[in-house]
N, C-alpha and C positions, 0 to 999 in steps of 0.2 A: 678617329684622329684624336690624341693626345696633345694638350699644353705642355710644354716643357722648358726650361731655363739652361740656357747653357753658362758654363764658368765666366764668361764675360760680361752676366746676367742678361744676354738677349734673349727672351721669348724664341720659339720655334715650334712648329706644328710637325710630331712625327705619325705616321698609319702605324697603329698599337698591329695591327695583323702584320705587320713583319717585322714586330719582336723575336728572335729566337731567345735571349739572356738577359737579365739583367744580376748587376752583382754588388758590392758595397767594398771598396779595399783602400782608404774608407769614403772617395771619390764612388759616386753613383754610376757604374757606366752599363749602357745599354748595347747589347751588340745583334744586332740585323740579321735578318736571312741570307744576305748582303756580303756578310763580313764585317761591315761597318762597323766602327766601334764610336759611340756618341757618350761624352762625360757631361751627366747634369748635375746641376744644385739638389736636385729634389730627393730626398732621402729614398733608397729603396722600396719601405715600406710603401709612402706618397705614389709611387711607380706603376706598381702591383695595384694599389687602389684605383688609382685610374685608369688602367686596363680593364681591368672588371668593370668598374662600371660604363664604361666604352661597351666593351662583350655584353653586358646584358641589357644597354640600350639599343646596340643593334639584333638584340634576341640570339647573341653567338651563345650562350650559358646561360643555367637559370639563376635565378633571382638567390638561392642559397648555399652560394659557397661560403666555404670555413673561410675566414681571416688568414692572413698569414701569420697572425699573431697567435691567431690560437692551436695555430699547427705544431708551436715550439713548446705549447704548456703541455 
């Protein structure tokens, strides 16, 4: 489970494993296995990082994946 902010800036807890998207336009929105589509404060980037380290605290991925940053260089 992920900390997240929604536009009204309330806190919310979503389960990162039913991620299917996240996208930047320029509103953060996350959208579900679900359908669901959720708009957060937290930049993309911030997103992705907390997923991963979610996944690798529950041993979902290992410990060295590339950045998302360093996928664009």
């Amino acid at each position: 489970m992920i900390r997240l902010t929604r536009l009204n800036r309330k806190q919310f807890i979503v389960n990162a494993l039913l991620i299917e998207g996240i996208e930047e336009t320029p509103d953060t929105i996350i959208t579900l296995i679900t359908g669901k589509k959720i708009t957060v404060l937290e930049p993309m980037t911030d997103v992705v990082q907390l997923v991963t380290q979610y996944m690798q605290t529950i041993g979902s991925i290992a410990g060295t994946i590339k950045s998302i940053d360093s996928e664009g260089s």
